[in-house]
C-alpha positions in Angstrom: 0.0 0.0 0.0 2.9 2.0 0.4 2.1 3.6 3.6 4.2 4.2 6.7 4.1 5.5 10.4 6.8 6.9 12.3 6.8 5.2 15.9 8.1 6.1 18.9 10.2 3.4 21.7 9.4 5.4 25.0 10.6 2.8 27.1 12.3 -1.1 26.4 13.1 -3.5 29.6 14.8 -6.6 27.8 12.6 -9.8 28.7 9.6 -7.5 30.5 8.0 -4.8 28.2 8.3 -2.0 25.5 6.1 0.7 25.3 5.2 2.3 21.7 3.9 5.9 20.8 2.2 7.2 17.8 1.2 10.6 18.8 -1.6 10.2 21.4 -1.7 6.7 20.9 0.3 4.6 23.7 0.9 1.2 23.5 2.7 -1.0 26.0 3.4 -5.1 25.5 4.3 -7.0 28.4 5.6 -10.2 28.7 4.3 -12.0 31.6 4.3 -15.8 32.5 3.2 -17.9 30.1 1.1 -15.0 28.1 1.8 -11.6 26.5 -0.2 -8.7 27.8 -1.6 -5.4 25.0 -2.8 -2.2 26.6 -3.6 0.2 24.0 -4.1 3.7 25.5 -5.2 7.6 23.7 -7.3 6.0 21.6 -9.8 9.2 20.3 -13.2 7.9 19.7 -15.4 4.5 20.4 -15.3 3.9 16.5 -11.0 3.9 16.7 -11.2 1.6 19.9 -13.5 -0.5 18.6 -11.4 -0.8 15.4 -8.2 -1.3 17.5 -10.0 -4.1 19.6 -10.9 -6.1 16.2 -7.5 -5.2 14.5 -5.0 -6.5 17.8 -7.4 -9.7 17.4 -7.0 -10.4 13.8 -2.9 -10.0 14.0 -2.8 -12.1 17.1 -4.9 -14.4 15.2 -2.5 -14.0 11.5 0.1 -14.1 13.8 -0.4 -17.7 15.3 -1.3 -19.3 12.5 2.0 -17.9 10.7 3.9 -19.4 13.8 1.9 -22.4 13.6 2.1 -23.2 10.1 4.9 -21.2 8.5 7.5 -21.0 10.6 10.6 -19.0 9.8 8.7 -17.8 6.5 8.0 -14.7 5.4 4.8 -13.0 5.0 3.8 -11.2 1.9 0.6 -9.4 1.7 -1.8 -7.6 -0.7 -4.2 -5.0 -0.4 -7.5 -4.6 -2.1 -9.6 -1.4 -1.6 -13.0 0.0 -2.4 -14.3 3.3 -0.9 -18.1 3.2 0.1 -20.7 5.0 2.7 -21.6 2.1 5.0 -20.9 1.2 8.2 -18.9 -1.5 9.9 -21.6 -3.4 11.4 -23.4 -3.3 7.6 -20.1 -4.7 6.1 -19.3 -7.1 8.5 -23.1 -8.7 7.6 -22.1 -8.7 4.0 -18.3 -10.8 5.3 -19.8 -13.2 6.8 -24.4 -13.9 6.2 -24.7 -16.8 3.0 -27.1 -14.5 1.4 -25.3 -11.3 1.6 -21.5 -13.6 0.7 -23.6 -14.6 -2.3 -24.3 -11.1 -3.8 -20.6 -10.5 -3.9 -18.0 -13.1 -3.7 -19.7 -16.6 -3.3 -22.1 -19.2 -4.8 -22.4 -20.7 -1.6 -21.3 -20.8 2.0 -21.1 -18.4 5.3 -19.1 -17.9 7.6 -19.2 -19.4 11.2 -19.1 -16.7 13.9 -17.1 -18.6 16.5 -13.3 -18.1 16.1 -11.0 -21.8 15.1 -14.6 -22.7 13.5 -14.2 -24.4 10.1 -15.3 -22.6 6.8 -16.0 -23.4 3.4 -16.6 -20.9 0.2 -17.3 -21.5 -3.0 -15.9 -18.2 -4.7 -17.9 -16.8 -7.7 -14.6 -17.4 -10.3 -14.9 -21.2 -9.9 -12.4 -21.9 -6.8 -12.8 -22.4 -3.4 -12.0 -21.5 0.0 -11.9 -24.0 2.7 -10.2 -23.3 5.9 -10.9 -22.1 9.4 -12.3 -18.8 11.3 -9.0 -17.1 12.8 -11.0 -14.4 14.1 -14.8 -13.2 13.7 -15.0 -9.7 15.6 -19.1 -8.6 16.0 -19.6 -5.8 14.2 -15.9 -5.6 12.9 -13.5 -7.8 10.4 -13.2 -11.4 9.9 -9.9 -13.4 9.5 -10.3 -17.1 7.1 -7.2 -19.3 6.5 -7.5 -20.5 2.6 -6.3 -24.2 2.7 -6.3 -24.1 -1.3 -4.0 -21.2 -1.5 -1.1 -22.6 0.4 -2.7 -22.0 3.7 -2.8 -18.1 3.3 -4.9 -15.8 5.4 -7.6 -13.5 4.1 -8.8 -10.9 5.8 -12.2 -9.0 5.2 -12.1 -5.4 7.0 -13.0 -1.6 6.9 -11.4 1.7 8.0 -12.2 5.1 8.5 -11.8 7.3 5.2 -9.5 9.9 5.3 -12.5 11.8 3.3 -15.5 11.9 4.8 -16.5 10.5 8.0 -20.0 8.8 6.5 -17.4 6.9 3.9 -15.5 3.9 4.7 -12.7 1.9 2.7 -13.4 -1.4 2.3 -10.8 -3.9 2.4 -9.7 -7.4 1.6 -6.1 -8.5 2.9 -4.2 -11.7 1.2 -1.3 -13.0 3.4 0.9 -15.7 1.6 4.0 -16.9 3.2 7.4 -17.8 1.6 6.0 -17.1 -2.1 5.7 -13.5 -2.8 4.0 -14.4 -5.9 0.1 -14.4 -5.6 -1.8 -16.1 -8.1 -3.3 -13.9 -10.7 -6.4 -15.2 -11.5 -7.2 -15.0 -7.9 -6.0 -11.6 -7.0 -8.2 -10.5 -9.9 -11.1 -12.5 -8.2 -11.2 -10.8 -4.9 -10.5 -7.6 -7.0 -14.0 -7.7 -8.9 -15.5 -9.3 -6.0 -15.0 -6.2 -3.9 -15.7 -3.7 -6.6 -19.1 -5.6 -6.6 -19.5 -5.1 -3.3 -19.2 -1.6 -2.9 -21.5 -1.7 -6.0 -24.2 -3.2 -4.1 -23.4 -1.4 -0.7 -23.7 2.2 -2.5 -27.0 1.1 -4.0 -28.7 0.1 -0.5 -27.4 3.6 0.6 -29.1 5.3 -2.3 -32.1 3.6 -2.0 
């Protein structure tokens, strides 16, 4: 995507904690016995919290299944976007019901809200996606592995616009690991399949 932040190390204790800053935005990681502890602080609104909650839970959730099932491989991702008013909760119906899957991206199959739940997609281009849930956030993003696709992750989300605050960008992330090659016939899958989706989203708004 070509974007970068510029962060801050206010403090580093080898073995206990280091504590980020981005601006307002304060977070510290802890490593405690047995488990690793986030607390993400200056957050400016319930919508960036929110977001924040659903994000930390989908890389925790990319980050164990890279650990799990790639290990010492690099990860390679890429971006698809689509600008559209809705809201989160609307999208995340449209990531996840059969019926609103089907209007986009699939001829069949939903997703199951509990997270390590199995999944199966038949994509409109002819392939399909079976794998498991690596994260389902209410209201928020949704995290699939793609057993077809070398185990790779895809991630369905949305994020604020920087251009109006009734716009959102839709957005699908592909992780592969080892390969930075993705396979072209399915990047331009997920391509159309989100331009139709913020097709049909910007026709239920207008309606």
């Amino acid at each position: 995507m070509g974007l970068s932040v510029r962060v801050h190390v206010a403090q580093s204790i080898p073995d206990k904690c280091v504590v980020y800053e981005v601006g307002s935005s304060r977070l510290t990681i802890e490593v405690a016995d047995g488990e690793v502890v986030l607390t993400h602080e200056g957050l400016r609104s319930e919508d960036e919290e929110d977001g924040m909650v659903s994000a930390w839970r989908t890389a925790l959730g990319i980050l164990d299944h890279g650990i799990s099932c790639h290990p010492d491989l690099p990860r390679h991702v890429r971006w698809f976007l689509q600008p559209v008013q809705t809201t989160p909760g609307f999208a995340h119906v449209f990531f996840t019901d059969p019926a609103a899957l089907a209007q986009w991206l699939t001829v069949s199959g939903g997703v199951p809200t509990d997270d390590g739940g199995d999944c199966r997609l038949d994509l409109a281009w002819g392939e399909s996606l079976t794998g498991r849930v690596l994260a389902n956030t209410p209201e928020r993003d949704v995290a699939l592995t793609w057993s077809e696709q070398s185990e790779s992750c895809l991630v369905f989300r949305t994020f604020p616009s920087p251009r109006s605050p009734d716009e959102r960008l839709l957005a699908l992330s592909w992780s592969y690991y080892g390969n930075p090659i993705f396979p072209e016939s399915s990047a331009q899958g997920l391509q159309s399949s989100l331009d139709r989706l913020g097709r049909v989203l910007s026709r239920m708004g207008s309606a």
